[in-house]
Each structure stands twice: as C-alpha cells, then as structure tokens.
TORTIMAR-74868 format. One line per 8 residues: number of its first residue (from 1); their letters; for each residue x, y, z of N, C-alpha, C, O. Coordinates in nm, 4 decimals, padded with zeros to 6 digits. Example, Ala and Ser with C-alpha at 12.3 -4.5 7.8 and 13.67 -1.06 7.14 Angstrom:
2
1> AS> 01.3190,-00.5690,00.7800,01.2300,-00.4500,00.7800,01.3200,-00.3300,00.7800,01.4236,-00.3319,00.8465 | 01.2850,-00.2250,00.7080,01.3670,-00.1060,00.7140,01.2900,00.0030,00.7870,01.3409,00.1138,00.8039
***
This chain:
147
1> XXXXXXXX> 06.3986,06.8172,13.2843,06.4050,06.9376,13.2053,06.2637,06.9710,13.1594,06.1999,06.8842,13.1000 | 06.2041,07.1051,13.1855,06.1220,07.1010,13.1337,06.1212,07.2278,13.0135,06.2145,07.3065,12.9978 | 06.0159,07.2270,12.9480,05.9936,07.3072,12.8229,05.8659,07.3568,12.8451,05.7636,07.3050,12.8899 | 05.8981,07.4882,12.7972,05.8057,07.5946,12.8410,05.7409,07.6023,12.7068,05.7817,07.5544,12.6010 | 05.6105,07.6853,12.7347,05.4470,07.6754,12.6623,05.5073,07.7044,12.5521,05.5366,07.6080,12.4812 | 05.5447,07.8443,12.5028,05.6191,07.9896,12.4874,05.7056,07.9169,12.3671,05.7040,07.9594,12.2515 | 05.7749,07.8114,12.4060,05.8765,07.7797,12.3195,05.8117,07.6835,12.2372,05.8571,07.6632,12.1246 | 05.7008,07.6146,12.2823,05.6701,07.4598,12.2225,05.5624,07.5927,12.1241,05.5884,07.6120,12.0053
9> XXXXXXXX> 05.4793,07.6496,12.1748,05.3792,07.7452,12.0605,05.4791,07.8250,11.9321,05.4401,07.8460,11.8173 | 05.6105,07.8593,11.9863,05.6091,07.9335,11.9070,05.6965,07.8041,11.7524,05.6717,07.8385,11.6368 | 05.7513,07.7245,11.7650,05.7705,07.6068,11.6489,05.6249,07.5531,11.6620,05.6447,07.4743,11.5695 | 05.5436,07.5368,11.6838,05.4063,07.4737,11.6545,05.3405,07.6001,11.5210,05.2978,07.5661,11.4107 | 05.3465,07.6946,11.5548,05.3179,07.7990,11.4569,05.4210,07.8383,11.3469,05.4140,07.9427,11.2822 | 05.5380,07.7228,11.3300,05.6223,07.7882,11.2392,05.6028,07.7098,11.1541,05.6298,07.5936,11.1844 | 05.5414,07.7390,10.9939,05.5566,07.6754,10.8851,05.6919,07.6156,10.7892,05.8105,07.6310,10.8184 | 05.6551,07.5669,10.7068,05.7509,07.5269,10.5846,05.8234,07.6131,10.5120,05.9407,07.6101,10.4747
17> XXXXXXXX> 05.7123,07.7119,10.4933,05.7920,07.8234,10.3898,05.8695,07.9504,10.5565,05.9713,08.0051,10.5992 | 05.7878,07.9377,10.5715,05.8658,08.0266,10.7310,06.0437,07.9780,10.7267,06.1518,08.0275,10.6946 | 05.9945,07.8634,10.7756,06.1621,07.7527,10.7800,06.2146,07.7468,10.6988,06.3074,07.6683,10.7182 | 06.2163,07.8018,10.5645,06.2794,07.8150,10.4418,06.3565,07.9446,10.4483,06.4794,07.9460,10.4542 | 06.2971,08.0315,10.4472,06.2879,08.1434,10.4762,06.4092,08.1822,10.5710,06.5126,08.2255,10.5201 | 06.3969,08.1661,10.7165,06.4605,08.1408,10.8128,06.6375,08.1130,10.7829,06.7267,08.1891,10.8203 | 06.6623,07.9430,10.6821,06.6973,07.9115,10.6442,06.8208,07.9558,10.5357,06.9417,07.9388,10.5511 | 06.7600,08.0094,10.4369,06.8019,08.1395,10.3138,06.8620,08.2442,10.4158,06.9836,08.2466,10.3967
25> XXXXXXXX> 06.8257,08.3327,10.5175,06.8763,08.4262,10.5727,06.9982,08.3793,10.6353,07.1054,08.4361,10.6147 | 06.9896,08.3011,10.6938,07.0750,08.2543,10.7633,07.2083,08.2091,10.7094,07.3150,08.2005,10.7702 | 07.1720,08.1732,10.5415,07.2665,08.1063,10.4999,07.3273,08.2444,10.4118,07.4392,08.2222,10.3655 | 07.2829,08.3561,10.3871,07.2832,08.4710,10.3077,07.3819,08.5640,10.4350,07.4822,08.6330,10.4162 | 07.2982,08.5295,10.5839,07.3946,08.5850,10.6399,07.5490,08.5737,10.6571,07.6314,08.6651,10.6557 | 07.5777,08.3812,10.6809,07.6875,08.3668,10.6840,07.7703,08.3617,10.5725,07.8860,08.3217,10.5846 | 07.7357,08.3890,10.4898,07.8504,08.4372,10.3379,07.8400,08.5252,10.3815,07.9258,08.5156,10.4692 | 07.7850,08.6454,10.3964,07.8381,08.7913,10.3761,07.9372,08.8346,10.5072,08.0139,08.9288,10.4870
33> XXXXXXXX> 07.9384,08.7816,10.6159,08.0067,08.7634,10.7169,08.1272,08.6935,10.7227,08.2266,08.7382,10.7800 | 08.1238,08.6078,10.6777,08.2776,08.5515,10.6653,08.3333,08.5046,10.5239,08.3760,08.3893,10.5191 | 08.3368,08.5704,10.4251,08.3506,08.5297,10.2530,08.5382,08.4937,10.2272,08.6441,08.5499,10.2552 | 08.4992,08.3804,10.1653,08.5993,08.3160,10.1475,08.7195,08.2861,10.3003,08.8421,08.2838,10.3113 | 08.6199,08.2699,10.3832,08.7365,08.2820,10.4763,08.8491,08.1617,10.4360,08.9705,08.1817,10.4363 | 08.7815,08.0262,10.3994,08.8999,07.9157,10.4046,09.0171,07.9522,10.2821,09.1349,07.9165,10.2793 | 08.9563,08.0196,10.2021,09.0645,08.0233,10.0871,09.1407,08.1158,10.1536,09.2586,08.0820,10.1629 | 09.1024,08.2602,10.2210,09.1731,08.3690,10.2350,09.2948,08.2893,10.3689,09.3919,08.3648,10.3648
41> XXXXXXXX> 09.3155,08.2130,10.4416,09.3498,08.1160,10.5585,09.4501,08.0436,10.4865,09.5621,08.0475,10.5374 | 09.4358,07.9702,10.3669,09.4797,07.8559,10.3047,09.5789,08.0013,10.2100,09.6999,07.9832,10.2233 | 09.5471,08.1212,10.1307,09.6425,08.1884,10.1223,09.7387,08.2149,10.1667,09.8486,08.2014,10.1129 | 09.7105,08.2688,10.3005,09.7973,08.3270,10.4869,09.9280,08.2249,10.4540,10.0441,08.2458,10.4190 | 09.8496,08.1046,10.4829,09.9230,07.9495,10.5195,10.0548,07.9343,10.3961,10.1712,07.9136,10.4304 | 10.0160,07.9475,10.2630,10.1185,07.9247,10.1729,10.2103,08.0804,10.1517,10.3288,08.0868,10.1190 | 10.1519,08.1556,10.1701,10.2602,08.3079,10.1782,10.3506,08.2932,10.3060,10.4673,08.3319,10.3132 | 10.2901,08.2410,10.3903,10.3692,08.2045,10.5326,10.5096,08.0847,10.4830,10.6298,08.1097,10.4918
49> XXXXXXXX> 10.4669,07.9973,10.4484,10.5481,07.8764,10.4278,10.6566,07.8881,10.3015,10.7647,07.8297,10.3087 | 10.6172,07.9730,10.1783,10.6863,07.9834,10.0661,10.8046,08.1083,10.1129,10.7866,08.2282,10.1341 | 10.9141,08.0357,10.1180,11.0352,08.1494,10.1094,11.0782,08.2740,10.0282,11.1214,08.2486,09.9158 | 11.0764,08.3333,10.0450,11.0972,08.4722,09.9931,11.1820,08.4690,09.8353,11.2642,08.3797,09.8147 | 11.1531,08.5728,09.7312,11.2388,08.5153,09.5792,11.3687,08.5626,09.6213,11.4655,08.5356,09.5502 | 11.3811,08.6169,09.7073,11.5178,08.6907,09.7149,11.6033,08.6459,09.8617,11.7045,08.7000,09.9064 | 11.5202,08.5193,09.9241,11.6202,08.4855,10.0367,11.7175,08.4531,09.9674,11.7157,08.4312,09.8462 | 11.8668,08.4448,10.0853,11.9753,08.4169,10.0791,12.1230,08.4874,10.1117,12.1280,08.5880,10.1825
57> XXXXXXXX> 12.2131,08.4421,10.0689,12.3273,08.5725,10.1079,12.3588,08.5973,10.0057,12.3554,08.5117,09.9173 | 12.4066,08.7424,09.9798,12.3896,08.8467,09.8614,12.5378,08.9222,09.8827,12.5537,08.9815,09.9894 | 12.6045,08.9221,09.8225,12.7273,08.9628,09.7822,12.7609,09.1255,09.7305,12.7980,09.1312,09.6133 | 12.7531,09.2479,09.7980,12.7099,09.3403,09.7449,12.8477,09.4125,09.7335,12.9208,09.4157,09.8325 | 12.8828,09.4661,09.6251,12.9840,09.5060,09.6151,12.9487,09.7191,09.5708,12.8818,09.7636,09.4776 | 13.0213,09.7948,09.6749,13.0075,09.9300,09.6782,13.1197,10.0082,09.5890,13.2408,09.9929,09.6044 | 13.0453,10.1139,09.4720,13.1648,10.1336,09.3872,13.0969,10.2864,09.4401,12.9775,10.3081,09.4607 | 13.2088,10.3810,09.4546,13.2310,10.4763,09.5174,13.2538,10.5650,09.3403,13.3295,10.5323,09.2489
65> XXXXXXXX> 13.1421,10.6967,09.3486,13.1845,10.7708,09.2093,13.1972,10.9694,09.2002,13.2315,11.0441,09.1085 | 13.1454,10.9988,09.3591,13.1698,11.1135,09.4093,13.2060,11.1319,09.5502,13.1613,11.0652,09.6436 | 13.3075,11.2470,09.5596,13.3237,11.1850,09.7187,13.4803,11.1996,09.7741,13.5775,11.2314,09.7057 | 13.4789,11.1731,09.8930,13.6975,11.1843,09.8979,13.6587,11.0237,09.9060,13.7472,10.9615,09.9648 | 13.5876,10.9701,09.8774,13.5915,10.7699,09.9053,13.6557,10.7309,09.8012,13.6404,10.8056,09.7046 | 13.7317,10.6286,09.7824,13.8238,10.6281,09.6487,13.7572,10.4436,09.6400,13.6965,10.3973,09.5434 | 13.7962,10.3583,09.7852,13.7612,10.2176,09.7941,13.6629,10.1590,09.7696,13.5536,10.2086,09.7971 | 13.6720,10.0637,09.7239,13.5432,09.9489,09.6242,13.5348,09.8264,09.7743,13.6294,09.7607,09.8179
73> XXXXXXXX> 13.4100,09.8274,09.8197,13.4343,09.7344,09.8839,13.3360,09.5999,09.8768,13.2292,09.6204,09.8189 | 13.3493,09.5161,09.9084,13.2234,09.4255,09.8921,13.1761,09.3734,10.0444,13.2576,09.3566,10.1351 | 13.0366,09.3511,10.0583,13.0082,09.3125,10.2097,12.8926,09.1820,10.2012,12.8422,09.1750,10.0891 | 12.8610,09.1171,10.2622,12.7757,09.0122,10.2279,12.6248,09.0173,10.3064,12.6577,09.0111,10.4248 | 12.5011,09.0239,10.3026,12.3910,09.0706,10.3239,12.2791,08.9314,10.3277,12.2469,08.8706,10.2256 | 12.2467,08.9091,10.4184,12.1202,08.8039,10.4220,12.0137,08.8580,10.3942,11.9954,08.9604,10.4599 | 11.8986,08.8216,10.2925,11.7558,08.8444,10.3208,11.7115,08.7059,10.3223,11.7623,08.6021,10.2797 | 11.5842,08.7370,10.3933,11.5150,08.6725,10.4710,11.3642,08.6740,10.4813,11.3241,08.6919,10.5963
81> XXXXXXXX> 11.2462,08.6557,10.3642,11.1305,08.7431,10.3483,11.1558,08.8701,10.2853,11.2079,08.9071,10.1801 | 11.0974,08.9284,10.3924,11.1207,09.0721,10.3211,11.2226,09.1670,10.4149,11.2172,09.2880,10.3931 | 11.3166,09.1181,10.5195,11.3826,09.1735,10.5385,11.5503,09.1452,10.5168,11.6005,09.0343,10.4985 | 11.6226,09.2750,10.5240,11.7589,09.2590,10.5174,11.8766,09.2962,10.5886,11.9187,09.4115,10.5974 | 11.9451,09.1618,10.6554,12.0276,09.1999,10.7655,12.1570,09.2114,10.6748,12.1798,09.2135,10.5539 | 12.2312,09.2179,10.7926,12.3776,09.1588,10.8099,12.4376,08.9964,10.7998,12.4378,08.8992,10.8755 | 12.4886,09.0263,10.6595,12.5280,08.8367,10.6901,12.7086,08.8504,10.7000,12.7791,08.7959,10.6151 | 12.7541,08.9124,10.7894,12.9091,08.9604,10.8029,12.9675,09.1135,10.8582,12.9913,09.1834,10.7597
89> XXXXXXXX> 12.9923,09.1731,10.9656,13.0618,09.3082,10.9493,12.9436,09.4278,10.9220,12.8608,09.4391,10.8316 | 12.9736,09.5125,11.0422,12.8346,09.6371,11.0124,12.7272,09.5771,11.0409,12.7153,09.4546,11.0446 | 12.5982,09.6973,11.0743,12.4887,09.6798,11.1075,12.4102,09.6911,10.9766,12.4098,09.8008,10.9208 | 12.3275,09.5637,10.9086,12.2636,09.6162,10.8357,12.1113,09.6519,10.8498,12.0990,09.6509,10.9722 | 11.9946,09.6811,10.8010,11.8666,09.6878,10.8216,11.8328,09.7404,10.7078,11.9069,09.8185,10.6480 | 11.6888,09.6948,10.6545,11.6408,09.7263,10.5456,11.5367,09.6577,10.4941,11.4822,09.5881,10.5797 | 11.4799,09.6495,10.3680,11.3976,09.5502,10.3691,11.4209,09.5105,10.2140,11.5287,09.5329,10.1588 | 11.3078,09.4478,10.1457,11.2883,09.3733,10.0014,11.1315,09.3784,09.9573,11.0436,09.3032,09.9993
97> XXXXXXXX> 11.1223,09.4429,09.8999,10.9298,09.4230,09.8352,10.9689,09.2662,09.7366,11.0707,09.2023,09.7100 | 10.8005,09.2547,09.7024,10.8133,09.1342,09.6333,10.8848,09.1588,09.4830,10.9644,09.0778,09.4355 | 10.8488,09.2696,09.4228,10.8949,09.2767,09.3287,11.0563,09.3672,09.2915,11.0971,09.4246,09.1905 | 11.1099,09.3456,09.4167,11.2515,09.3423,09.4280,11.2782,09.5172,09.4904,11.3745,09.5398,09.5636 | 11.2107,09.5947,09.4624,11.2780,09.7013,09.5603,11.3158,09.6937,09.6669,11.2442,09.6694,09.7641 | 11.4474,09.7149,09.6691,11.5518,09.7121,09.7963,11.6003,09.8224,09.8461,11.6450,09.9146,09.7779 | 11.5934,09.8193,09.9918,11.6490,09.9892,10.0354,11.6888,09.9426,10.2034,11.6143,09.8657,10.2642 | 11.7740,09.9812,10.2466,11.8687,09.9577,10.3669,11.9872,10.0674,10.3654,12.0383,10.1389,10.2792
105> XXXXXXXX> 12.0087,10.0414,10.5277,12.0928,10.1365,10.5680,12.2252,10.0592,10.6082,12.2181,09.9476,10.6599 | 12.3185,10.1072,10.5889,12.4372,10.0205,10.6865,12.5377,10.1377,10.7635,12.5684,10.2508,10.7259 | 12.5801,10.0515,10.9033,12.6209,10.1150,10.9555,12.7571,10.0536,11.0454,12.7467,09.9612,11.1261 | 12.8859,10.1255,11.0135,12.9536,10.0688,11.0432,13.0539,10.1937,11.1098,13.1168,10.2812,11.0505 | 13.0433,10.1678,11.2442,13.1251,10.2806,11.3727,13.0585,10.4027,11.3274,12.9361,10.3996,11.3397 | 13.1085,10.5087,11.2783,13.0676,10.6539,11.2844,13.0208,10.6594,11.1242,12.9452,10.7445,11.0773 | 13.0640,10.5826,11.0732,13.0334,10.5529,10.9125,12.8895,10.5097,10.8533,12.8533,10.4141,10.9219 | 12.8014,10.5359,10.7652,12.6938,10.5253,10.7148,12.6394,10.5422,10.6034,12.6849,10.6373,10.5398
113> XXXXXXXX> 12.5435,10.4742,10.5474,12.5376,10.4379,10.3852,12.3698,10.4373,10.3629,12.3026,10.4032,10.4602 | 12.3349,10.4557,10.3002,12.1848,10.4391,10.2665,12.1448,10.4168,10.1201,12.1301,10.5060,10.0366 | 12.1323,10.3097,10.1045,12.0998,10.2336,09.9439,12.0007,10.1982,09.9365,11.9402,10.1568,10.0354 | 11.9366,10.2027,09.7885,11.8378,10.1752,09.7033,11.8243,10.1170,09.6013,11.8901,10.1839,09.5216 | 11.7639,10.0002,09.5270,11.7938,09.9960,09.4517,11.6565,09.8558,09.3629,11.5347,09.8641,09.3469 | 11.7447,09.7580,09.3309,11.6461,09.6406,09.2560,11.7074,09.5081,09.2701,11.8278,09.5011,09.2452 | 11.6484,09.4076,09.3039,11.6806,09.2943,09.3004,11.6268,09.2302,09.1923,11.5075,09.2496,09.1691 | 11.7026,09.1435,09.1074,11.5905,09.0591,08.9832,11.7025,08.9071,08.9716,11.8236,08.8852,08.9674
121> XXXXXXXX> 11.5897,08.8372,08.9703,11.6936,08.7016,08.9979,11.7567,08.6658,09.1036,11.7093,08.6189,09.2070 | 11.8901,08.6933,09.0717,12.0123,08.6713,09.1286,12.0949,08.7236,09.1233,12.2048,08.6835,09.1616 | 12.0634,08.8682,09.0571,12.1357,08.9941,09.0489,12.1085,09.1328,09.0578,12.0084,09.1705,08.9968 | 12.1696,09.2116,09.1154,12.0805,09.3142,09.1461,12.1772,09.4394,09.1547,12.2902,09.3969,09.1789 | 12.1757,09.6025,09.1423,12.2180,09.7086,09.1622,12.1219,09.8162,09.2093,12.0025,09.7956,09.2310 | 12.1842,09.9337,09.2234,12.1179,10.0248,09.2906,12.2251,10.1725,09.2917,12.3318,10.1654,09.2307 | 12.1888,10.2956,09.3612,12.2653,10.3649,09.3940,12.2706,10.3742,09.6045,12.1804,10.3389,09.6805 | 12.3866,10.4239,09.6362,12.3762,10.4640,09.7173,12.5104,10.6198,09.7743,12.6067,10.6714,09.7175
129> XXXXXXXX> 12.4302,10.6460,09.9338,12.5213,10.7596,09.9061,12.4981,10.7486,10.1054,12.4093,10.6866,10.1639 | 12.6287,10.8443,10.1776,12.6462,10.8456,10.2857,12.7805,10.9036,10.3095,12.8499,10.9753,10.2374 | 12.8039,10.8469,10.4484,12.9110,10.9487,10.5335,13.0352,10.8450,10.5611,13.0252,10.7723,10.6599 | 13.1219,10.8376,10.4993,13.2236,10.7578,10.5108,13.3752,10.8177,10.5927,13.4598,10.8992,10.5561 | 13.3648,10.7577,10.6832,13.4646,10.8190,10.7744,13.4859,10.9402,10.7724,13.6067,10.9637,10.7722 | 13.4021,11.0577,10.7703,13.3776,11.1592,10.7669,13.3656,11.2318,10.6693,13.3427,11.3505,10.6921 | 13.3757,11.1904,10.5418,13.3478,11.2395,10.4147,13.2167,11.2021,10.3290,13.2038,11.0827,10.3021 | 13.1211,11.2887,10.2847,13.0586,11.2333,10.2098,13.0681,11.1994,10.0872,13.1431,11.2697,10.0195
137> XXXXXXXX> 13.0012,11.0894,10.0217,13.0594,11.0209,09.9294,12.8965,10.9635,09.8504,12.7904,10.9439,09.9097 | 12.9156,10.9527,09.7499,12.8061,10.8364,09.6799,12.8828,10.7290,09.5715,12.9997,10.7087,09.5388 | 12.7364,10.6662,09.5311,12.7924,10.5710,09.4280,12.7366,10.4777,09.3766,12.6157,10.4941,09.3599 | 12.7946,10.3477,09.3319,12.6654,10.2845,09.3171,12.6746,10.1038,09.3973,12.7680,10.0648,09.4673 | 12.5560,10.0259,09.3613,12.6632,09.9127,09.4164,12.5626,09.8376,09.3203,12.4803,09.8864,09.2429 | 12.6038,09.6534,09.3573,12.5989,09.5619,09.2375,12.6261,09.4417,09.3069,12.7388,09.4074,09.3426 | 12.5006,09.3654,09.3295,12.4995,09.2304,09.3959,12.4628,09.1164,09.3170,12.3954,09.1069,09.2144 | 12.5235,09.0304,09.3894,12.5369,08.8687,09.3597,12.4457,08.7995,09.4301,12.4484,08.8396,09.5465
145> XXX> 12.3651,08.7131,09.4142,12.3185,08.6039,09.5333,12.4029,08.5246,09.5514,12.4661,08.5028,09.4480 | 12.4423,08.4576,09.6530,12.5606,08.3367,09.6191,12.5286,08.2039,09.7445,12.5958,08.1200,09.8044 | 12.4114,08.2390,09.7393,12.3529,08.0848,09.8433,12.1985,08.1276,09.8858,12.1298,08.0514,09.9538
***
C-alpha cells in the first residue's frame, strides 16, 4: 500500500489547535444532525410496546331517542391501540385518540350508525345517529369495558 505525498503533507501541516477545531465541528455537526435520536427511538420503542388505555372489549349499549327506532340494543366492540373493530355481529371501524375521543361507524346489512363520543376509564358515552332499517333515527349510547 502505498501513501501518497498529498496526503502525508497535508496532516504534516495540520496543527493542534487546527485538530481541535476540526474536532468541535464535527462534534457540533453531529448533534445538530441527529438530536436526541436514542431517546426519540427508546420513546418509538415504549409507545410501541405499552397497550392502549382503552384496549379491550367494550360493551356498548344503543338507546334510540328520535326516530321510528323504538329498540335498545347492546353490541360488543374491541379496541385495540387506537383502533375500533368488531368484537361480535356488524362491521365495525373507527378509531380512539389518547385522550378518549371515540368515533366509528357500524354497519349492519342495509343498516348504519355513526357515533361519537368519549371514553374515560372504563366507561364511556356519546351520541349517535343513522339509518336503521330504513328509518332514520338518533340517540345516544353508553359503554362498559368488560375485559
């Protein structure tokens, strides 16, 4: 291997304070380039791993208060993070913020519902309103967690 003039002159001419210098930039560069990456990683990692406040199956019971809908029904709902299926009957979809706003649609044959509402704890309500076997209808509903 050999080493050229070019390279050996130009560290022969580089001082102490040069190499300091050098040094400081370098180290000024890589903070401003990657800041806090391990903490922001080690965040990712525990938001990833910590289960959602509102997983589980949720017991939602629909009270009907305008409308030709007269029936109270109750249906059971998984969340999961921040989203919310079907844990039984009908299509559900929807989601959960962290601080509990809840909003999903359900859909069951020609029938359809669209709710809003709050989760806190282990209990939660909301309103909702839709097309129930061909009538529209609203109302409100009122959930349980129950696993």
């Amino acid at each position: 291997m050999t080493i050229s003039a070019r390279f050996v002159a130009f560290f022969a001419d580089f001082n102490a304070s040069r190499a300091l210098r050098w040094i400081l930039a370098a180290a000024v560069l890589a903070a401003v380039a990657a800041p806090d990456t391990a903490d922001a990683q080690q965040r990712a990692r525990a938001r990833a791993a910590r289960p959602g406040a509102f997983d589980g199956t949720w017991n939602v019971t629909f009270t009907p208060r305008a409308g030709n809908c007269h029936a109270t029904n109750t249906v059971p709902f998984a969340v999961a993070g921040t989203r919310v299926t079907s844990a039984g009957g009908g299509k559900v979809t929807g989601g959960v913020s962290r601080n509990g706003s809840v909003a999903v649609r359900i859909v069951v044959g020609a029938s359809w519902a669209d709710g809003r509402g709050r989760l806190a704890g282990n209990s939660g309500s909301g309103r909702w309103s839709g097309l129930i076997t061909g009538d529209r209808c609203s109302g409100i509903w009122q959930a349980m967690r129950s696993g």
